[in-house]
Residue frames as a rotation matrix with the C-alpha (Angstrom) as fourth column:
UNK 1
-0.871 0.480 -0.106 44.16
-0.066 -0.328 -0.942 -35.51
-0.487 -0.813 0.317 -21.46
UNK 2
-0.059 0.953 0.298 40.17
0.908 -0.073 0.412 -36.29
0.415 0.295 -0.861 -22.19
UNK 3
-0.845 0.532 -0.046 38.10
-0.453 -0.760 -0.466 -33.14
-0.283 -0.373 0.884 -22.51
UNK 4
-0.245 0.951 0.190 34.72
-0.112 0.167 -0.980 -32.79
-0.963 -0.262 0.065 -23.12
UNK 5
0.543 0.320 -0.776 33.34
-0.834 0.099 -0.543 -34.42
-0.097 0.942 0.321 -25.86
UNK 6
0.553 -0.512 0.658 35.84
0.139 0.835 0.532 -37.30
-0.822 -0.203 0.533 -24.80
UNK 7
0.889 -0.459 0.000 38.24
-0.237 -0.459 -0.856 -35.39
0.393 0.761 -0.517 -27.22
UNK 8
0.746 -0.526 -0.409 41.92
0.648 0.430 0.629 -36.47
-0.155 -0.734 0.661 -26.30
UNK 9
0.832 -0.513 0.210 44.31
-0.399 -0.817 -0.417 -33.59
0.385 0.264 -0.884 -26.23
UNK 10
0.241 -0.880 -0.410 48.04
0.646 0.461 -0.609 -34.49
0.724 -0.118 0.679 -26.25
UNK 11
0.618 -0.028 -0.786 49.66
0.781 -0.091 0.617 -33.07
-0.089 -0.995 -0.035 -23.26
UNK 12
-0.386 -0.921 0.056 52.26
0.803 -0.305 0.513 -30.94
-0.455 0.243 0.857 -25.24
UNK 13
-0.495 0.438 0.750 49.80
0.442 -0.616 0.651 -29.40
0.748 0.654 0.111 -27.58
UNK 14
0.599 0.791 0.123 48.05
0.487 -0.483 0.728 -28.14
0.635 -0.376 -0.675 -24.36
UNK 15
-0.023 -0.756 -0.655 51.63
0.655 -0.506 0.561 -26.88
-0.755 -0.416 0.507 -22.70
UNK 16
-0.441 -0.751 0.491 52.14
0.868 -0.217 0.446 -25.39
-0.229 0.623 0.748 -25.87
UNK 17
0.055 0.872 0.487 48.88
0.694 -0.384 0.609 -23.62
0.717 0.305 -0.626 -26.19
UNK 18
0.820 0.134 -0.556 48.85
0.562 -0.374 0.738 -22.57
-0.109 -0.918 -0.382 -22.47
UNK 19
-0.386 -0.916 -0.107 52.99
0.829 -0.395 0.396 -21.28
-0.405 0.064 0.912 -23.48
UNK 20
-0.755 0.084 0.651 51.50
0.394 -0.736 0.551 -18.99
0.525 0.672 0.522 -26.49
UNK 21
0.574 0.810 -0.116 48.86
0.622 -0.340 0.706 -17.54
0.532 -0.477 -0.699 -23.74
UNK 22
0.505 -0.256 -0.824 51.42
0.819 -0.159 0.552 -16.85
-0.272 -0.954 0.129 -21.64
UNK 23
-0.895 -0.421 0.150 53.32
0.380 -0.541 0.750 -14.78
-0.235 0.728 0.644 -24.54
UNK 24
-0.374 0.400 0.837 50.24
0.480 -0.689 0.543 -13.20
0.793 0.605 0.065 -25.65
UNK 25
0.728 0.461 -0.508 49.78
0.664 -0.285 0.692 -11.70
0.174 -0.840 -0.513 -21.67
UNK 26
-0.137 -0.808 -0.574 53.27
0.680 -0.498 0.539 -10.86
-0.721 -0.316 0.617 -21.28
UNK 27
-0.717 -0.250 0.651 52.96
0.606 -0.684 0.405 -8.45
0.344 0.685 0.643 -25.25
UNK 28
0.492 0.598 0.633 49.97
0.493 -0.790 0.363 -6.16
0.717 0.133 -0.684 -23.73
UNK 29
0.262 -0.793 -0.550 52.91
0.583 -0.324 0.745 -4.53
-0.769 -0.516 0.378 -21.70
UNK 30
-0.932 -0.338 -0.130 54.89
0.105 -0.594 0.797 -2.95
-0.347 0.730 0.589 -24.95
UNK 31
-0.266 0.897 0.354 50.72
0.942 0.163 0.293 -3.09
0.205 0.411 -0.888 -26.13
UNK 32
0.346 0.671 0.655 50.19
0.831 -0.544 0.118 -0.62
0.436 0.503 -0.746 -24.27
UNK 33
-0.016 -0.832 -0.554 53.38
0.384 -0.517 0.765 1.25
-0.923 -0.201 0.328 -23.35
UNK 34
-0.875 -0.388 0.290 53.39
0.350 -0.093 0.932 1.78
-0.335 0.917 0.217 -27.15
UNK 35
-0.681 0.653 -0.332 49.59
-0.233 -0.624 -0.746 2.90
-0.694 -0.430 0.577 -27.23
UNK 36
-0.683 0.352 -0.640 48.22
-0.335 0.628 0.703 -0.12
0.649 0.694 -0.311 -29.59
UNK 37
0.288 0.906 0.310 45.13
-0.815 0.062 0.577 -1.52
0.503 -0.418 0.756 -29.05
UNK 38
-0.683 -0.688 -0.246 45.54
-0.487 0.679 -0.549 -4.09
0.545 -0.255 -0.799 -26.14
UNK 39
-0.321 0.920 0.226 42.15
-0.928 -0.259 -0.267 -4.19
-0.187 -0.296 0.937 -25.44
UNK 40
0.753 0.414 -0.511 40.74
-0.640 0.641 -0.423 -6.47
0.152 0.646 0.748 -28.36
UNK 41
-0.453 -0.739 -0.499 44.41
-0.560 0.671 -0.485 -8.81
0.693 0.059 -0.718 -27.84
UNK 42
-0.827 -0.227 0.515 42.71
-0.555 0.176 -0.813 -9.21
0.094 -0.958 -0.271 -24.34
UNK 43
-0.133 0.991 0.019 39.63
-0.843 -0.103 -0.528 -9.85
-0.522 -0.086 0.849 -24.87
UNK 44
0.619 -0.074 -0.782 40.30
-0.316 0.888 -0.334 -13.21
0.719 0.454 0.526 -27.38
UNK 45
-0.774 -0.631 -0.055 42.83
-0.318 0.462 -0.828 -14.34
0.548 -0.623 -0.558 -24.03
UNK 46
-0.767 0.293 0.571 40.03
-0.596 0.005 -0.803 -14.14
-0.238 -0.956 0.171 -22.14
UNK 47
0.276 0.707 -0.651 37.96
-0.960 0.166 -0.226 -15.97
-0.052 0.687 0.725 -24.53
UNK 48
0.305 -0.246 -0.920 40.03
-0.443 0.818 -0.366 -18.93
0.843 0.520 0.140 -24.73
UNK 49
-0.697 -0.542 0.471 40.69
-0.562 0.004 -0.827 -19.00
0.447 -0.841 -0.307 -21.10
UNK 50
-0.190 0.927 0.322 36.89
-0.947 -0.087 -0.310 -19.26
-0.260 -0.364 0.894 -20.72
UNK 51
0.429 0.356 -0.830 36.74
-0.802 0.573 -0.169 -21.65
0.415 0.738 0.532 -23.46
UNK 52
-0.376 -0.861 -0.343 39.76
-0.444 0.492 -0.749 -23.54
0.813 -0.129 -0.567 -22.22
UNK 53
-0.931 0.033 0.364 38.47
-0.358 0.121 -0.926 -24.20
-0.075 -0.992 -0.100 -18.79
UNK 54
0.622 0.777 0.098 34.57
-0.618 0.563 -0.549 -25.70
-0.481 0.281 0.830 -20.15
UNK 55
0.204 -0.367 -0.907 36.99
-0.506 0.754 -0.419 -28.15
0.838 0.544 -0.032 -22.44
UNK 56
-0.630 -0.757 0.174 38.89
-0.458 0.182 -0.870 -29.06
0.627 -0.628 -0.462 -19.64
UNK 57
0.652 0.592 -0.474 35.52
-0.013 0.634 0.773 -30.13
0.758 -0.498 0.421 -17.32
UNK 58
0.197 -0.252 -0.947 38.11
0.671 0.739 -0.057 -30.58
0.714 -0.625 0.315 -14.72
UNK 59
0.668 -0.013 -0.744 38.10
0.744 -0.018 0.668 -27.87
-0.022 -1.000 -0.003 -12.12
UNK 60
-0.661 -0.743 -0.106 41.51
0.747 -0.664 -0.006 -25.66
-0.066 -0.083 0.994 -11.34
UNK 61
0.510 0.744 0.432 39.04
0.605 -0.667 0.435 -22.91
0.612 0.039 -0.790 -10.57
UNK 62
0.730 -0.149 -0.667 41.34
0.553 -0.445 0.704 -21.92
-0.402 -0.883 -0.243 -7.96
UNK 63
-0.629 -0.774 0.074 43.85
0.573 -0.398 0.717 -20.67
-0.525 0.493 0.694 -10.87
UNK 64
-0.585 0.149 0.797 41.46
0.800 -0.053 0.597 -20.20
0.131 0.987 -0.088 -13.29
UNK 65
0.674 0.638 -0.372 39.16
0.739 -0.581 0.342 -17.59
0.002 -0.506 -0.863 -11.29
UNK 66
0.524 -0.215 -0.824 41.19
0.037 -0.961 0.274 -14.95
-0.851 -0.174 -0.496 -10.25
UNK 67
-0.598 -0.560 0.573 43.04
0.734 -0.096 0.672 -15.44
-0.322 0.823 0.469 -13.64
UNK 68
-0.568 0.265 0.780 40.58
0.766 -0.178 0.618 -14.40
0.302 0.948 -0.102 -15.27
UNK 69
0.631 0.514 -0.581 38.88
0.710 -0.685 0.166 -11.97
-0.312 -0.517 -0.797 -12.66
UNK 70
0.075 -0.828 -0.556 42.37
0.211 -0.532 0.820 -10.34
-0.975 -0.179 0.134 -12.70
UNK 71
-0.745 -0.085 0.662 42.48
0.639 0.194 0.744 -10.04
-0.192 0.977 -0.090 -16.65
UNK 72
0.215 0.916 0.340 38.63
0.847 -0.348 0.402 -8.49
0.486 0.201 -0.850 -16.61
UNK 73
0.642 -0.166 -0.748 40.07
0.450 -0.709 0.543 -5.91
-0.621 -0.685 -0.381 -13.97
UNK 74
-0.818 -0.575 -0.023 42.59
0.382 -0.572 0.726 -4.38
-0.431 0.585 0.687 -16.74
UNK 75
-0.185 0.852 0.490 39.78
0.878 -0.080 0.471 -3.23
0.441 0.518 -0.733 -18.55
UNK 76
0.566 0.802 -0.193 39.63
0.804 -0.484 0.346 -0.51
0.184 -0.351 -0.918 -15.74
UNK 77
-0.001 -0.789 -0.615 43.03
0.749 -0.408 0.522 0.44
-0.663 -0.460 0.591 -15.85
UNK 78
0.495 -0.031 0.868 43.19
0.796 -0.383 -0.468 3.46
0.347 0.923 -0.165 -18.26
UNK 79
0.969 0.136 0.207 44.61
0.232 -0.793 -0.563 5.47
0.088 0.593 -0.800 -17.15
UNK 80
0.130 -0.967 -0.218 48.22
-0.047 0.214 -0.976 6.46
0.990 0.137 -0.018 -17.05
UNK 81
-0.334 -0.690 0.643 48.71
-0.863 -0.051 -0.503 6.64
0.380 -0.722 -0.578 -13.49
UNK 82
0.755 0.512 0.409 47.15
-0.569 0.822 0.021 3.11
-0.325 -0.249 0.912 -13.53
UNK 83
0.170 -0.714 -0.679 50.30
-0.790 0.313 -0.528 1.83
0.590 0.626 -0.510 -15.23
UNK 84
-0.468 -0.863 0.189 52.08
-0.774 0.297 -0.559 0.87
0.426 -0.408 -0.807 -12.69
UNK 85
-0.357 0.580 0.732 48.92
-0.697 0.357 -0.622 -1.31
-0.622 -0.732 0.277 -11.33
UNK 86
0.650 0.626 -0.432 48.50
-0.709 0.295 -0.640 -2.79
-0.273 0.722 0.635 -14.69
UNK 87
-0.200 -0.976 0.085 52.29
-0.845 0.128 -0.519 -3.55
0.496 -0.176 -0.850 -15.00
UNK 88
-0.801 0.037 0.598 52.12
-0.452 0.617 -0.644 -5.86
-0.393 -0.786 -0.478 -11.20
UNK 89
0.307 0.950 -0.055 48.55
-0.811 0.231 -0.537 -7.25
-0.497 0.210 0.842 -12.82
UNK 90
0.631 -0.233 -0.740 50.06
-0.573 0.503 -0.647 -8.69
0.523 0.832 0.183 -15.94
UNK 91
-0.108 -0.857 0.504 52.58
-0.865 -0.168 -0.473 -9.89
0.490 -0.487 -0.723 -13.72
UNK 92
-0.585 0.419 0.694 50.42
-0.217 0.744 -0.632 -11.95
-0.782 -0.520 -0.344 -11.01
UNK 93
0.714 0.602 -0.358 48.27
-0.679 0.471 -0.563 -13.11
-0.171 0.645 0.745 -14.22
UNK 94
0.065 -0.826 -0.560 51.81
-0.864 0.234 -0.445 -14.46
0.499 0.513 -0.699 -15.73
UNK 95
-0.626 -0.685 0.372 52.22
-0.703 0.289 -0.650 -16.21
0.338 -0.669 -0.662 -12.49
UNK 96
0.124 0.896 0.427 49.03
-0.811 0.339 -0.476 -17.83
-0.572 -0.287 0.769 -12.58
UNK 97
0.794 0.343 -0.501 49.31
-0.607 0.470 -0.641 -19.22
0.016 0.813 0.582 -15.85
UNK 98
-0.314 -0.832 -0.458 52.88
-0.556 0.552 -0.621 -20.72
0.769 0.060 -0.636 -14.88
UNK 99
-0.688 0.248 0.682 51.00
-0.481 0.548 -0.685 -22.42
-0.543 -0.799 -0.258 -11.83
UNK 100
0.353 0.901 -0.250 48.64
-0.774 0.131 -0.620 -23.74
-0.526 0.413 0.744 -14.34
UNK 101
0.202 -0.392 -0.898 50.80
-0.851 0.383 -0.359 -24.66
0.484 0.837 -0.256 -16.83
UNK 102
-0.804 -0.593 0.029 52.82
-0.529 0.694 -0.488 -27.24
0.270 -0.408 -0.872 -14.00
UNK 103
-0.367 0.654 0.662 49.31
-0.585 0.390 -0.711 -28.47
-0.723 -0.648 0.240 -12.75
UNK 104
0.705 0.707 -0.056 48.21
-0.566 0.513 -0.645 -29.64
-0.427 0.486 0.762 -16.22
UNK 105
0.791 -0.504 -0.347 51.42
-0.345 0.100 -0.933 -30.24
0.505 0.858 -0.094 -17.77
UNK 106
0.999 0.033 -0.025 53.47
-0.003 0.664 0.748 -31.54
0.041 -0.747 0.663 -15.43
């Protein structure tokens, strides 16, 4: 795949990338069941999403948006009876990024 900067990114190394995203959404669950900081984990996802998606030049706003809306919206969950809304969050985020993954990665 050309990004910007007419950089060519193998197609694997960007499945593979987009995989270890998906693993580092799915660990702020036990993050913060376990009462580690999952903040700062989020905050570099959301960074490279950002980043990811100016490389890319190519659109998929319709994934990438709420991805990342949804992601910025944990930020408000704190408190415990927010769990269960954080929980179903991480969830439909997951499910983004596997609709992503199949759109670049075939």
């Amino acid at each position: 795949m050309i990004l910007k900067y007419n950089v060519d990114i193998e197609e694997q190394t960007i499945h593979n990338r987009l995989q270890n995203l998906i693993n580092q959404i799915y660990k702020l669950l036990p993050s913060r069941e376990e009462g580690a900081n999952w903040e700062k984990p989020l905050q570099t996802i959301l960074e490279e999403l950002a980043g990811m998606q100016r490389l890319m030049n190519c659109g998929y706003s319709e994934i990438f948006f709420p991805l990342l809306n949804k992601l910025e919206g944990l930020y408000s969950l704190v408190e415990d009876d927010d769990f269960l809304c954080y929980r179903r969050t991480i969830f439909e985020c997951l499910g983004l990024m596997n609709d992503l993954q199949r759109l670049i990665c075939p």
